[in-house]
mmCIF file of the N, C-alpha and C atoms, coordinates in Angstrom:
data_MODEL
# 
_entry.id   MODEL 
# 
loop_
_atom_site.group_PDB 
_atom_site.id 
_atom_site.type_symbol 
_atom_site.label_atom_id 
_atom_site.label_alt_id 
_atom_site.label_comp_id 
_atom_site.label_asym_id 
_atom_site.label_entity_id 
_atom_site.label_seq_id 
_atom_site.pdbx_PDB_ins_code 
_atom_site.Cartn_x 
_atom_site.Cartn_y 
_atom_site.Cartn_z 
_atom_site.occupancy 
_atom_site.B_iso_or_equiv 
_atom_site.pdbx_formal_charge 
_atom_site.auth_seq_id 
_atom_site.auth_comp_id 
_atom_site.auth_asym_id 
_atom_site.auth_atom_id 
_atom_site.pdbx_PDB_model_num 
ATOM 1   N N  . UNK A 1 1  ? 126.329 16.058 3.802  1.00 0.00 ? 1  UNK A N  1 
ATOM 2   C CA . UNK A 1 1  ? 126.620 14.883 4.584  1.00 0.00 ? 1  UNK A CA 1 
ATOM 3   C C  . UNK A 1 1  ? 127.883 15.134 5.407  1.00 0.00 ? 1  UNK A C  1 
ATOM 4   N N  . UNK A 1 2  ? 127.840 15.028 6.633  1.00 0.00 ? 2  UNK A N  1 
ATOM 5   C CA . UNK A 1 2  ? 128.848 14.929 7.490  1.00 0.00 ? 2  UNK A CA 1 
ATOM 6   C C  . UNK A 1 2  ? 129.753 13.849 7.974  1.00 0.00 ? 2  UNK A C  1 
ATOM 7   N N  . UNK A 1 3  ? 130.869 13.335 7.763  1.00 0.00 ? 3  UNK A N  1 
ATOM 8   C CA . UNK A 1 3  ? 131.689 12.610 8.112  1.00 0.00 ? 3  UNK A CA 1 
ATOM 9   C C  . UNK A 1 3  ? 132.223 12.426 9.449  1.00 0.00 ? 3  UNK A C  1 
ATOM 10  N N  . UNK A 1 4  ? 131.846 11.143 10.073 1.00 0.00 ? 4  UNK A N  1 
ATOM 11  C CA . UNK A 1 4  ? 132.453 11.268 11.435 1.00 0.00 ? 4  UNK A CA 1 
ATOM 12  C C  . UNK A 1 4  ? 134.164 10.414 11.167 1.00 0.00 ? 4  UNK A C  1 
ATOM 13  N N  . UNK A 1 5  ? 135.022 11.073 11.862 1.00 0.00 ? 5  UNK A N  1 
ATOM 14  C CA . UNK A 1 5  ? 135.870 10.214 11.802 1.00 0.00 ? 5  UNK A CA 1 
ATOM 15  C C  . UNK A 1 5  ? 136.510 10.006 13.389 1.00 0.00 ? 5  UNK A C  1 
ATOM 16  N N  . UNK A 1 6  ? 136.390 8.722  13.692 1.00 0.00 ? 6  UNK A N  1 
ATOM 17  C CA . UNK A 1 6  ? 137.080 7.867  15.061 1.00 0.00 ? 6  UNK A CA 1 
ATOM 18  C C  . UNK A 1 6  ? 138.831 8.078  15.244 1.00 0.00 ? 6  UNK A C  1 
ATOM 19  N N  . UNK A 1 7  ? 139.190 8.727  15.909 1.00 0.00 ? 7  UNK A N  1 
ATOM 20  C CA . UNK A 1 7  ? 140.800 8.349  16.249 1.00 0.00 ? 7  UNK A CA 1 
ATOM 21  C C  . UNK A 1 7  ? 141.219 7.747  17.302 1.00 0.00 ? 7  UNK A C  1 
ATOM 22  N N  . UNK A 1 8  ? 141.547 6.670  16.376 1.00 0.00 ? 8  UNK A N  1 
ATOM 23  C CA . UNK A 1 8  ? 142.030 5.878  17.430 1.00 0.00 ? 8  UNK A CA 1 
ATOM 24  C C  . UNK A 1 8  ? 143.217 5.891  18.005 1.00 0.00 ? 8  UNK A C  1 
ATOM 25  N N  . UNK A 1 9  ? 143.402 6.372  19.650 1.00 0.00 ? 9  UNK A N  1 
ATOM 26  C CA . UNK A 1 9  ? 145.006 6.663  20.215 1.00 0.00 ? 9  UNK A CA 1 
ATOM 27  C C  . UNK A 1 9  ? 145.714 5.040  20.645 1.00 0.00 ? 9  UNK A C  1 
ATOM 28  N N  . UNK A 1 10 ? 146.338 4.580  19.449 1.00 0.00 ? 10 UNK A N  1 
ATOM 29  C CA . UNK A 1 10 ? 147.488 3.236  20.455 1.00 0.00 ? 10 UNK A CA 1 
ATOM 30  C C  . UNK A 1 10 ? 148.158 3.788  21.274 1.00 0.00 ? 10 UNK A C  1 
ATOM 31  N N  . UNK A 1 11 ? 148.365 3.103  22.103 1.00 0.00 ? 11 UNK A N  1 
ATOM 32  C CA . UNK A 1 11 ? 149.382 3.206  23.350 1.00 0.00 ? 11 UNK A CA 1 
ATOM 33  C C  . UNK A 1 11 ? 150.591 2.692  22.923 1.00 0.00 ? 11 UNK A C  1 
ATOM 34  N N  . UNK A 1 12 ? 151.682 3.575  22.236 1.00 0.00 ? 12 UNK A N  1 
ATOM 35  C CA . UNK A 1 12 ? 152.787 3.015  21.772 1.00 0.00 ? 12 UNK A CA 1 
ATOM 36  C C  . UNK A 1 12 ? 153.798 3.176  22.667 1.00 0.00 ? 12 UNK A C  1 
ATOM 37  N N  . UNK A 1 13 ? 154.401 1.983  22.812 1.00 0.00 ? 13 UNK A N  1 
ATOM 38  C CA . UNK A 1 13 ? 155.322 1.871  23.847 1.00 0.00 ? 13 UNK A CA 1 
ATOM 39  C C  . UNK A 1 13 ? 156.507 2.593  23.179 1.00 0.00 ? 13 UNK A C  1 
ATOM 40  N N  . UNK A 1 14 ? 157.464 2.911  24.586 1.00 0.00 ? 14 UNK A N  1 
ATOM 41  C CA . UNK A 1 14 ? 158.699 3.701  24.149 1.00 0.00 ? 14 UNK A CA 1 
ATOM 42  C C  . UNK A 1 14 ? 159.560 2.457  23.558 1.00 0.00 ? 14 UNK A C  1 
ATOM 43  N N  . UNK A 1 15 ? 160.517 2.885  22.577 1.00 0.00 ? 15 UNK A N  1 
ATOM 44  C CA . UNK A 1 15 ? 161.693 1.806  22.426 1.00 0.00 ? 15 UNK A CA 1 
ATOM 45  C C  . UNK A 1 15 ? 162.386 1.512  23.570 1.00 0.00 ? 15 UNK A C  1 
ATOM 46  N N  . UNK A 1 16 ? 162.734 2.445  24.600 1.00 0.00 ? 16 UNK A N  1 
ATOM 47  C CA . UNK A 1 16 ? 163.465 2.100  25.989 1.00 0.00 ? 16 UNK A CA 1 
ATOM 48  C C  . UNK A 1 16 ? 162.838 1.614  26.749 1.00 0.00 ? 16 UNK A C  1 
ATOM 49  N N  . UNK A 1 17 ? 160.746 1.426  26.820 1.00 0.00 ? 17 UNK A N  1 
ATOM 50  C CA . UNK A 1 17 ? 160.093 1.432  28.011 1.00 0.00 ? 17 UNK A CA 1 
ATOM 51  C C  . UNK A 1 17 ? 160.436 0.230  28.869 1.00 0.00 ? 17 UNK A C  1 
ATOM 52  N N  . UNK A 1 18 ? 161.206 -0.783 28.090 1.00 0.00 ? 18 UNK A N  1 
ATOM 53  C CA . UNK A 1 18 ? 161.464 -2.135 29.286 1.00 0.00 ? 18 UNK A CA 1 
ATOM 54  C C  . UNK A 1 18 ? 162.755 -2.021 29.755 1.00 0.00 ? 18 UNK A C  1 
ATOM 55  N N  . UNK A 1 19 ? 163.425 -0.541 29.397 1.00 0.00 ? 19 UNK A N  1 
ATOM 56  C CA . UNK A 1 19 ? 164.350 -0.836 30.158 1.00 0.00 ? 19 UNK A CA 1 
ATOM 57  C C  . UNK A 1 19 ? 163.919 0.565  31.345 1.00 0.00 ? 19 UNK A C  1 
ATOM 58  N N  . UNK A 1 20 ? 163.453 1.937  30.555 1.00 0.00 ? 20 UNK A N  1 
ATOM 59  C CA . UNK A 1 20 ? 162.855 2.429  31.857 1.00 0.00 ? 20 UNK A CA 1 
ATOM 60  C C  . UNK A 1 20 ? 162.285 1.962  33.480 1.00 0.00 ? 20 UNK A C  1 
ATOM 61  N N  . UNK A 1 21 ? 161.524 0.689  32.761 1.00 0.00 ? 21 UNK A N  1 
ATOM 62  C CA . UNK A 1 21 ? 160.602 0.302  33.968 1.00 0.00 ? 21 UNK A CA 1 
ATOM 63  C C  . UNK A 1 21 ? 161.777 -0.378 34.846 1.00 0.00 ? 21 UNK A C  1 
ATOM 64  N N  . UNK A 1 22 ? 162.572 -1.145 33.732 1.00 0.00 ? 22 UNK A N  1 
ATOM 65  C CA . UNK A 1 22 ? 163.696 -1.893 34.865 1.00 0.00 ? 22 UNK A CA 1 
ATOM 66  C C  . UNK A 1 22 ? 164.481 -0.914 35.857 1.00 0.00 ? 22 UNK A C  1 
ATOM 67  N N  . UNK A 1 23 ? 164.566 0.252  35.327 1.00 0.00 ? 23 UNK A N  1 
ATOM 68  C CA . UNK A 1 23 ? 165.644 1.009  36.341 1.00 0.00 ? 23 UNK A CA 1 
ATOM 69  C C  . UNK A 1 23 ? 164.480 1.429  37.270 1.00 0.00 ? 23 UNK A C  1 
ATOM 70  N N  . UNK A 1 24 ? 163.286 2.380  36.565 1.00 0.00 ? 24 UNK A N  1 
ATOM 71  C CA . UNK A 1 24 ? 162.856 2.440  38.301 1.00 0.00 ? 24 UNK A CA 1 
ATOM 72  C C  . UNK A 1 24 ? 162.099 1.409  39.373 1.00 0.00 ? 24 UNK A C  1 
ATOM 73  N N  . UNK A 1 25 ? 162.467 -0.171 39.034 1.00 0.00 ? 25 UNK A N  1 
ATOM 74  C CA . UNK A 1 25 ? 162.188 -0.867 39.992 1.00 0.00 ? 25 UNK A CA 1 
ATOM 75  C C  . UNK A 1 25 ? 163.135 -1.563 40.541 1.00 0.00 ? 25 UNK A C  1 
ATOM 76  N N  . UNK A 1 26 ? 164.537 -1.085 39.994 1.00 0.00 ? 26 UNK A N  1 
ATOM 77  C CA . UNK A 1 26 ? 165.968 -2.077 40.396 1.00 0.00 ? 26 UNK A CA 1 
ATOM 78  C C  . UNK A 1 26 ? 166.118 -1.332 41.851 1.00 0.00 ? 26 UNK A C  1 
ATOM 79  N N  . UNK A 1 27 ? 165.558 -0.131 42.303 1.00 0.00 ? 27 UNK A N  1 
ATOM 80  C CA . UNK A 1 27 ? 165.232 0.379  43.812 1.00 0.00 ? 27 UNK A CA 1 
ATOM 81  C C  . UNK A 1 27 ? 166.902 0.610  44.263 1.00 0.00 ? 27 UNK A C  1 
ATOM 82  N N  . UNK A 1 28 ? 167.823 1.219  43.309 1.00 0.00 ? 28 UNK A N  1 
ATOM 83  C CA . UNK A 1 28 ? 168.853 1.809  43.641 1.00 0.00 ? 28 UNK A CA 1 
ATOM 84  C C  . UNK A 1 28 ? 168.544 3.149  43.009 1.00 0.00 ? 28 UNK A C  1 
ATOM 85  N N  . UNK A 1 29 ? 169.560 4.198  43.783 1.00 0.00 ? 29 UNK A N  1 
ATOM 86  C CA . UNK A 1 29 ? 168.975 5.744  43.626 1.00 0.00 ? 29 UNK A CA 1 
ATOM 87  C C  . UNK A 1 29 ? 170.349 6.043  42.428 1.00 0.00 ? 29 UNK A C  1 
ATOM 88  N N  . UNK A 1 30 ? 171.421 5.438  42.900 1.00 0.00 ? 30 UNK A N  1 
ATOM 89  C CA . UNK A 1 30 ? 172.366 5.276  41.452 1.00 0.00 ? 30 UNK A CA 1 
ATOM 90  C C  . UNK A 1 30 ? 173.346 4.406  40.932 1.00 0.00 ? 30 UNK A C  1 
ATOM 91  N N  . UNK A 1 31 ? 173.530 4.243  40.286 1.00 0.00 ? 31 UNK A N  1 
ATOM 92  C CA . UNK A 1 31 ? 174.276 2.561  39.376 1.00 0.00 ? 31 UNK A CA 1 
ATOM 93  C C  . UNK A 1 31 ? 174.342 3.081  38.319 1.00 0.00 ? 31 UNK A C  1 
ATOM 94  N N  . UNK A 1 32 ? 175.454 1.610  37.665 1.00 0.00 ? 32 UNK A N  1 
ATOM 95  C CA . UNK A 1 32 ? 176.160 2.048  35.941 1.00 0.00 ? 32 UNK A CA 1 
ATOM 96  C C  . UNK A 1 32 ? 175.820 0.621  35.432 1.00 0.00 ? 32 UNK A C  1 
ATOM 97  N N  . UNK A 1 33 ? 175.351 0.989  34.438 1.00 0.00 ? 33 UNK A N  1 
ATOM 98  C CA . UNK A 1 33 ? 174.867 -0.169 33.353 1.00 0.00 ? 33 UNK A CA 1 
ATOM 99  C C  . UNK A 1 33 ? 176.073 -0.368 32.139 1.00 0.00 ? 33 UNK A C  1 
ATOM 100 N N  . UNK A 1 34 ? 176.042 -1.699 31.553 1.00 0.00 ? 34 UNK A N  1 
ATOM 101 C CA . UNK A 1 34 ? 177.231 -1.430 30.333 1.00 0.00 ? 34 UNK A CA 1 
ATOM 102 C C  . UNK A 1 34 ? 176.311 -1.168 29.421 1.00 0.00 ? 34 UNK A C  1 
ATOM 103 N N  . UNK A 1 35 ? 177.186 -0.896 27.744 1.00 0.00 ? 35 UNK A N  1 
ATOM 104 C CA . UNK A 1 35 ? 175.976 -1.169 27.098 1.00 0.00 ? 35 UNK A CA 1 
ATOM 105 C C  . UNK A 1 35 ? 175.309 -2.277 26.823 1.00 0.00 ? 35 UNK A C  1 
ATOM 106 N N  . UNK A 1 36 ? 176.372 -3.402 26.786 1.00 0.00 ? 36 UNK A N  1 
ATOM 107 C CA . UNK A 1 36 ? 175.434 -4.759 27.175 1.00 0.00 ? 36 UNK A CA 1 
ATOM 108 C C  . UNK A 1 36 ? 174.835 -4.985 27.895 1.00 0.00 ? 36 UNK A C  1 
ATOM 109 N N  . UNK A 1 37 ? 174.225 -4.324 28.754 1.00 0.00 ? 37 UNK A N  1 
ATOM 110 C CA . UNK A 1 37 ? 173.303 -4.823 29.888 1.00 0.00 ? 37 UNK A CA 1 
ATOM 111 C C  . UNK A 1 37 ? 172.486 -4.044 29.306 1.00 0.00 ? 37 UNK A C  1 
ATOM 112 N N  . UNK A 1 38 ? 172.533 -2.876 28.833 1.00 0.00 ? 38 UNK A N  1 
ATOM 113 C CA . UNK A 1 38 ? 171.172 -1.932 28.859 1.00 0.00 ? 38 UNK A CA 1 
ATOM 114 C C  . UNK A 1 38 ? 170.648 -2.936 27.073 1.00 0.00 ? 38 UNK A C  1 
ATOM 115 N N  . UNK A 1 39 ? 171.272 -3.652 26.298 1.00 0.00 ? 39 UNK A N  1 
ATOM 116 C CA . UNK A 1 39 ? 170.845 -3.955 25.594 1.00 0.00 ? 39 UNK A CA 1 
ATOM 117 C C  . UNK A 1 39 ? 169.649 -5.285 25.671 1.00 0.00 ? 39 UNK A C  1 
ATOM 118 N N  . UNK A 1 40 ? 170.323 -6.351 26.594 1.00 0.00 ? 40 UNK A N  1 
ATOM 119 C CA . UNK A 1 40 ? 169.803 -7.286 27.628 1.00 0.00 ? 40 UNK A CA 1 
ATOM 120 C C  . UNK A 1 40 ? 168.575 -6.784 27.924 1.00 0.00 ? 40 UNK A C  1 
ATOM 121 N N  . UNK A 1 41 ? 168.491 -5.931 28.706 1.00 0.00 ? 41 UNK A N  1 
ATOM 122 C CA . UNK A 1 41 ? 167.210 -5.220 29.950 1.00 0.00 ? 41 UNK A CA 1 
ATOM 123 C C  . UNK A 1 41 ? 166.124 -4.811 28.538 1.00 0.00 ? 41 UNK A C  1 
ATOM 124 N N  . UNK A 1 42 ? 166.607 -3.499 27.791 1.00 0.00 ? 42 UNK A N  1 
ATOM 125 C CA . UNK A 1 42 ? 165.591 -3.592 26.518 1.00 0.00 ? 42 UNK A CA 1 
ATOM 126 C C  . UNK A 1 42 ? 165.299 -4.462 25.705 1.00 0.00 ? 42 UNK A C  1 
ATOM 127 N N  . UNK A 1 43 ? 165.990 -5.232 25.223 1.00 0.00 ? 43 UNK A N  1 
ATOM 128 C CA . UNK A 1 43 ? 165.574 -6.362 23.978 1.00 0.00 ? 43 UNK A CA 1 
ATOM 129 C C  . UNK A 1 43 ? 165.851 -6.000 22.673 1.00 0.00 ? 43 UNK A C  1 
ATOM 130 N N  . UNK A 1 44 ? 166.828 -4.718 22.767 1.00 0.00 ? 44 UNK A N  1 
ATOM 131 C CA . UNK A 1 44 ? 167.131 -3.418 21.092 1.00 0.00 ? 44 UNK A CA 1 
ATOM 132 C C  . UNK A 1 44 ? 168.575 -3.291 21.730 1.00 0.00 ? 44 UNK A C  1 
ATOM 133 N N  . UNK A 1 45 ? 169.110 -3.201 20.637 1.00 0.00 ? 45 UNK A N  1 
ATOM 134 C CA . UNK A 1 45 ? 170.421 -2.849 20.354 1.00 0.00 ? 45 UNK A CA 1 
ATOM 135 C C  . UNK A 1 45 ? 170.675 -1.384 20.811 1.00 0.00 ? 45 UNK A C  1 
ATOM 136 N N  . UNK A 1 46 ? 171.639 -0.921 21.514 1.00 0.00 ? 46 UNK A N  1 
ATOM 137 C CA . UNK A 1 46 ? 171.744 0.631  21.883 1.00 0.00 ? 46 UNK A CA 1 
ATOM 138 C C  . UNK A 1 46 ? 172.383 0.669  20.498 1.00 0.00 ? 46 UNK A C  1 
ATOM 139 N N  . UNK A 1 47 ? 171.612 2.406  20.391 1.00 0.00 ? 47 UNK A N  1 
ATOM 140 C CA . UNK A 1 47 ? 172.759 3.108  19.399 1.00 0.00 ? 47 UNK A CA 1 
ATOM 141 C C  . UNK A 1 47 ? 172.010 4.608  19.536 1.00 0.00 ? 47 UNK A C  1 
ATOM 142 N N  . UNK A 1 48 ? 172.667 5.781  18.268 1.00 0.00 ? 48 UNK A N  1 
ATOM 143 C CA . UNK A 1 48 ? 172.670 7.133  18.740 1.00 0.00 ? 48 UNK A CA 1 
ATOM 144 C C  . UNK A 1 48 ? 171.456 7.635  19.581 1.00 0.00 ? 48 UNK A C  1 
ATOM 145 N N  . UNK A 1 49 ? 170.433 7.005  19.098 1.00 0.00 ? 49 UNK A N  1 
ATOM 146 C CA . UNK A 1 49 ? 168.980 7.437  19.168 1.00 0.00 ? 49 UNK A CA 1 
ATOM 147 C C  . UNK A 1 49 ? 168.491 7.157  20.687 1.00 0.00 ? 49 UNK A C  1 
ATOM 148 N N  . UNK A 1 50 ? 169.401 6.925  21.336 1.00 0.00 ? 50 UNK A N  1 
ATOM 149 C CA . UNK A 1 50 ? 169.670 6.619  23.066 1.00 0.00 ? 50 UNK A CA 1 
ATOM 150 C C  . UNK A 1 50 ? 169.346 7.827  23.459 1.00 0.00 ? 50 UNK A C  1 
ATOM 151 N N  . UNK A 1 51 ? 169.966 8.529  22.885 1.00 0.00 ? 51 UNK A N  1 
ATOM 152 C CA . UNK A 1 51 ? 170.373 10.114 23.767 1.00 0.00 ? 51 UNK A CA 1 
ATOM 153 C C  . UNK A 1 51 ? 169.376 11.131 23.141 1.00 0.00 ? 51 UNK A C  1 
ATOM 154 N N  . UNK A 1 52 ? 168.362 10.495 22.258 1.00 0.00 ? 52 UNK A N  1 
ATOM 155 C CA . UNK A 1 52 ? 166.964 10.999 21.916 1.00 0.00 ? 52 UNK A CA 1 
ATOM 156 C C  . UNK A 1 52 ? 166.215 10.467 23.368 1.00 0.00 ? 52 UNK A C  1 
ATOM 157 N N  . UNK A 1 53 ? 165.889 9.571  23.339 1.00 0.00 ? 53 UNK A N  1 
ATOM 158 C CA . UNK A 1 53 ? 165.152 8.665  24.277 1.00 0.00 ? 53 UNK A CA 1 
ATOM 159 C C  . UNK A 1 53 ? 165.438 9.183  25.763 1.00 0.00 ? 53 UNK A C  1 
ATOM 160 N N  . UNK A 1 54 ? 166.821 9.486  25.920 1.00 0.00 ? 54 UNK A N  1 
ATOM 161 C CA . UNK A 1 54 ? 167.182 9.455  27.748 1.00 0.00 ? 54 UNK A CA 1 
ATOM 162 C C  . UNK A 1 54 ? 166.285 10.208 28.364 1.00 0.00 ? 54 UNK A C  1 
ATOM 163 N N  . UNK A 1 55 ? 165.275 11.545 27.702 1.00 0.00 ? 55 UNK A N  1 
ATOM 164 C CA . UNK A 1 55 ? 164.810 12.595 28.409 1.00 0.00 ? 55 UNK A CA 1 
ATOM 165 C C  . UNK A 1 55 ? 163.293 12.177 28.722 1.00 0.00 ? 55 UNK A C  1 
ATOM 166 N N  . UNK A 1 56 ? 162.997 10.748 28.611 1.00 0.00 ? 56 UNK A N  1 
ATOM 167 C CA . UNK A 1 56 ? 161.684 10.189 28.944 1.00 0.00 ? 56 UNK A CA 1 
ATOM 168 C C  . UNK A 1 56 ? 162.072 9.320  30.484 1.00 0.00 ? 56 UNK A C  1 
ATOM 169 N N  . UNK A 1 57 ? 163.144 9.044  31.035 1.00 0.00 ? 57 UNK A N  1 
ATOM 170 C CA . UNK A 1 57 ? 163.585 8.625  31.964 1.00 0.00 ? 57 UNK A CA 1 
ATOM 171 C C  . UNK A 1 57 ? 163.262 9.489  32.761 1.00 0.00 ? 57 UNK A C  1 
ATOM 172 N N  . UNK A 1 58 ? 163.332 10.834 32.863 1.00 0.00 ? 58 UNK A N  1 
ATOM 173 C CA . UNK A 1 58 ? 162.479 11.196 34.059 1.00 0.00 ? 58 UNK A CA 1 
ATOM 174 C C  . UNK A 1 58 ? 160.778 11.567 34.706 1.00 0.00 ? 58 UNK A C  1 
ATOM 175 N N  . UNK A 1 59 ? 160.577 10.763 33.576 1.00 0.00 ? 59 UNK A N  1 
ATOM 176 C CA . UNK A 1 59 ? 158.892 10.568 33.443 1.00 0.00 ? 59 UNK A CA 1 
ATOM 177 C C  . UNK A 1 59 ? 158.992 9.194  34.782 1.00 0.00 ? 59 UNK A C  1 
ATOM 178 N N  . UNK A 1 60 ? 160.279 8.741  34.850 1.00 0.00 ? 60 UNK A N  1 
ATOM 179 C CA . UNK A 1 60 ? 160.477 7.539  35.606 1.00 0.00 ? 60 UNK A CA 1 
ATOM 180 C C  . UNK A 1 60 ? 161.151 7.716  36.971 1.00 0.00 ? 60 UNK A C  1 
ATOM 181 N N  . UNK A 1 61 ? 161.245 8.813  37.434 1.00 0.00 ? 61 UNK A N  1 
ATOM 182 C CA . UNK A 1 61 ? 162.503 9.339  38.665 1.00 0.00 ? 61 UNK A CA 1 
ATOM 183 C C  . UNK A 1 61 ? 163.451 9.258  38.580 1.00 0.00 ? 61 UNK A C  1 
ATOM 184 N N  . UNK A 1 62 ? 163.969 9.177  37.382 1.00 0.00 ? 62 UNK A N  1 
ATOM 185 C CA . UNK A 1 62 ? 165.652 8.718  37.038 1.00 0.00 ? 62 UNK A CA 1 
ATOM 186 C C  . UNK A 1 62 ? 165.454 9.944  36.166 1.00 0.00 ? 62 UNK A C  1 
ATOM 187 N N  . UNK A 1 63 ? 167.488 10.138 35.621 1.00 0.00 ? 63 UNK A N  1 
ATOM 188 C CA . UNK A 1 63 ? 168.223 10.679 34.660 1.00 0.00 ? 63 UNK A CA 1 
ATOM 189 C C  . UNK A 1 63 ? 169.213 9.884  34.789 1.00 0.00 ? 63 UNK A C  1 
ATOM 190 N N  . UNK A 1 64 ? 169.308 10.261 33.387 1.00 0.00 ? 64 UNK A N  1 
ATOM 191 C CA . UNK A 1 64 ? 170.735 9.831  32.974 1.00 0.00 ? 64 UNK A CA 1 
ATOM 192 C C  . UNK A 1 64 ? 172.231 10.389 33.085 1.00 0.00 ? 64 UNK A C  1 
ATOM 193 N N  . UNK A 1 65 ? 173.328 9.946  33.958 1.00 0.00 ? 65 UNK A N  1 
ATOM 194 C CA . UNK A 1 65 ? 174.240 11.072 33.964 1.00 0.00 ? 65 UNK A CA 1 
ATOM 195 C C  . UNK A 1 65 ? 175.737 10.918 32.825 1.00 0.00 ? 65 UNK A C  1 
ATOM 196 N N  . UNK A 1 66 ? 176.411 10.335 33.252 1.00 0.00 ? 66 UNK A N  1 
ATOM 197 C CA . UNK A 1 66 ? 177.899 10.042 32.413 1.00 0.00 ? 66 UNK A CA 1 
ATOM 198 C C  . UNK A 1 66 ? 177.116 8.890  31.574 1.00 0.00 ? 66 UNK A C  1 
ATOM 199 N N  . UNK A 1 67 ? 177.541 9.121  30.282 1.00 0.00 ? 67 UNK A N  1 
ATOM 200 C CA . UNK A 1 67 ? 177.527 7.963  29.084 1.00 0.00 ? 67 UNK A CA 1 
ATOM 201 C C  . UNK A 1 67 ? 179.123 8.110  28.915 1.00 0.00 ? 67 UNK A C  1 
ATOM 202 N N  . UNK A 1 68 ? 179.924 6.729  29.208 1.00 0.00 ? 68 UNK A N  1 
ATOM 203 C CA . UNK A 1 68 ? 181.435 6.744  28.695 1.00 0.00 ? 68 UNK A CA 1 
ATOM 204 C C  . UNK A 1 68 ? 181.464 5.731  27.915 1.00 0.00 ? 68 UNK A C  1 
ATOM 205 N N  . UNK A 1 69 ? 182.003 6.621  26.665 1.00 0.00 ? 69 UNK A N  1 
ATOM 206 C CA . UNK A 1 69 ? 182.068 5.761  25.339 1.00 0.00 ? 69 UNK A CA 1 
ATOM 207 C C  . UNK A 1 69 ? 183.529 4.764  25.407 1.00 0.00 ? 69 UNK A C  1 
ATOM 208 N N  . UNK A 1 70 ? 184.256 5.090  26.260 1.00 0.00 ? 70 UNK A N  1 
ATOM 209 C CA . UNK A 1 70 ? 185.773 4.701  26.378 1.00 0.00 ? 70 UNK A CA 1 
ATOM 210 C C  . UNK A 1 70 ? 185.097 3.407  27.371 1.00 0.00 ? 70 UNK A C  1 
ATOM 211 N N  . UNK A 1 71 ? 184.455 2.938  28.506 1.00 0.00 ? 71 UNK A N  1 
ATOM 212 C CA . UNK A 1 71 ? 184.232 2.522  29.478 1.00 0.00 ? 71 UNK A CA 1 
ATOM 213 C C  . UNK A 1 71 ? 182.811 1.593  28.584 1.00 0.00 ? 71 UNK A C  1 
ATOM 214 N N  . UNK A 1 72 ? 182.465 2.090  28.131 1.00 0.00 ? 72 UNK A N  1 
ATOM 215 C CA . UNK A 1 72 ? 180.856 1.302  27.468 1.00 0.00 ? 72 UNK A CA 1 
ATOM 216 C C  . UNK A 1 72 ? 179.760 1.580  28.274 1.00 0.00 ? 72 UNK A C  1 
ATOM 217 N N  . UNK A 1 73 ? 179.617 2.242  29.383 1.00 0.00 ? 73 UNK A N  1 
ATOM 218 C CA . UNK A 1 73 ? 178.830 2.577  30.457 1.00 0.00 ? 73 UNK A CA 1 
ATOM 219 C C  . UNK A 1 73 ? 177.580 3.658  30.772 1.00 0.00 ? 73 UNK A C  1 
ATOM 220 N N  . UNK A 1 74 ? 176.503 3.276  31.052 1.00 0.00 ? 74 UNK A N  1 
ATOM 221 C CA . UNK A 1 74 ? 176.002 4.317  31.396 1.00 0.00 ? 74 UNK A CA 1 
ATOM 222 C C  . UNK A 1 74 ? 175.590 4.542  32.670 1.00 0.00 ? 74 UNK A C  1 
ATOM 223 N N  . UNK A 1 75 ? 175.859 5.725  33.599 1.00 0.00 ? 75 UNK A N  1 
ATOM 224 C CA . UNK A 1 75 ? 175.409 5.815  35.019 1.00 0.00 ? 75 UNK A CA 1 
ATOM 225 C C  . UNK A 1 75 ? 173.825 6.579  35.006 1.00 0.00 ? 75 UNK A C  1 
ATOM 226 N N  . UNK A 1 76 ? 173.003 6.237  35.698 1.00 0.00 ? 76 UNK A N  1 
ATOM 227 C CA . UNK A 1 76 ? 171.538 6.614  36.030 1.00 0.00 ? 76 UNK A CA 1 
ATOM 228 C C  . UNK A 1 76 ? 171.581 7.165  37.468 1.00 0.00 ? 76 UNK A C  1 
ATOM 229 N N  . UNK A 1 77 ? 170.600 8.174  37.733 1.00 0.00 ? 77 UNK A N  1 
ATOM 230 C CA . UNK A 1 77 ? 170.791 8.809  39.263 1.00 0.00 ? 77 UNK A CA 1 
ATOM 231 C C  . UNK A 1 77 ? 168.917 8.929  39.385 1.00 0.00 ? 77 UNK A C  1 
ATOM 232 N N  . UNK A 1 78 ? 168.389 8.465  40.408 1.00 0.00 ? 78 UNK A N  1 
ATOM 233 C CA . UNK A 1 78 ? 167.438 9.029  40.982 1.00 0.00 ? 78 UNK A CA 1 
ATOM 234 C C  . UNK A 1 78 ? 167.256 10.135 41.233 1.00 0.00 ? 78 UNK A C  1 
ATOM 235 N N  . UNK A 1 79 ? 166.001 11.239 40.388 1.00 0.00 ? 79 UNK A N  1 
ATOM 236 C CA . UNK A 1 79 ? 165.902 12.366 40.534 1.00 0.00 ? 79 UNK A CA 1 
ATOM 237 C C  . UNK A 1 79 ? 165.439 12.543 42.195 1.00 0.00 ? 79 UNK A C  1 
ATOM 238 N N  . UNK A 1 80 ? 165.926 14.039 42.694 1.00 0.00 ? 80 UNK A N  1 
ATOM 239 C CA . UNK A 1 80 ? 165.631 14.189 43.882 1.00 0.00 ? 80 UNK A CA 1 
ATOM 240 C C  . UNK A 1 80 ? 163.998 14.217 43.949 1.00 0.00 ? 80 UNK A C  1 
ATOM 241 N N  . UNK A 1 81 ? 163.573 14.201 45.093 1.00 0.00 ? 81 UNK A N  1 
ATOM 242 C CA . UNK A 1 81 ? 161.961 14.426 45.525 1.00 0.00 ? 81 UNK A CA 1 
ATOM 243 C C  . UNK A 1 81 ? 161.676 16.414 46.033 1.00 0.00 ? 81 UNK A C  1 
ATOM 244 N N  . UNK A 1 82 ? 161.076 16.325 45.849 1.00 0.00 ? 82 UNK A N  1 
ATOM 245 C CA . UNK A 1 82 ? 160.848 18.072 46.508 1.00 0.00 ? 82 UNK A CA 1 
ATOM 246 C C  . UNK A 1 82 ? 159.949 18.000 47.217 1.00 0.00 ? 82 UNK A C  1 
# 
C-alpha cells in the first residue's frame, strides 16, 4: 500500500513584512526611521532578530544602511536599478 502525502505550503508572512511593504511604498529612495516608528509601521517590538530579518529588504529595493544604537535610528537606501 502506498501512502500519498499532501504538503501543504502556507504563505508565512515575514515578521517585518508590514513594515517591508511600508518602506517600498513610502516612494523615498532614502530616510531614517526611529525605532519607534519601525515598531508602529510593524505591529512587533524591534529587537536583535532585526538584523536577521534586514537581508529580506532587498527582495523589496531597499537595504538597510546605519542602525545607531546611540540615536535609536535606522536609515534605509533604495537599491540602485541596473
Amino acid at each position: 500500500m502506498i501512502r500519498v502525502y499532501r504538503l501543504i505550503l502556507v504563505n508565512q508572512m515575514s515578521k517585518y513584512e508590514l513594515l517591508w511593504n511600508w518602506i517600498q511604498e513610502n516612494g523615498t529612495d532614502s530616510f531614517k526611521l526611529t525605532f519607534d516608528e519601525i515598531e508602529k509601521i510593524a505591529g512587533i517590538p524591534t529587537d536583535h532578530s532585526f538584523l536577521t530579518y534586514k537581508k529580506e529588504l532587498t527582495e523589496y529595493g531597499f537595504t538597510v544602511g546605519k542602525i545607531s544604537m546611540k540615536e535609536q535610528t535606522v536609515s534605509f537606501e533604495r537599491l540602485k536599478r541596473r
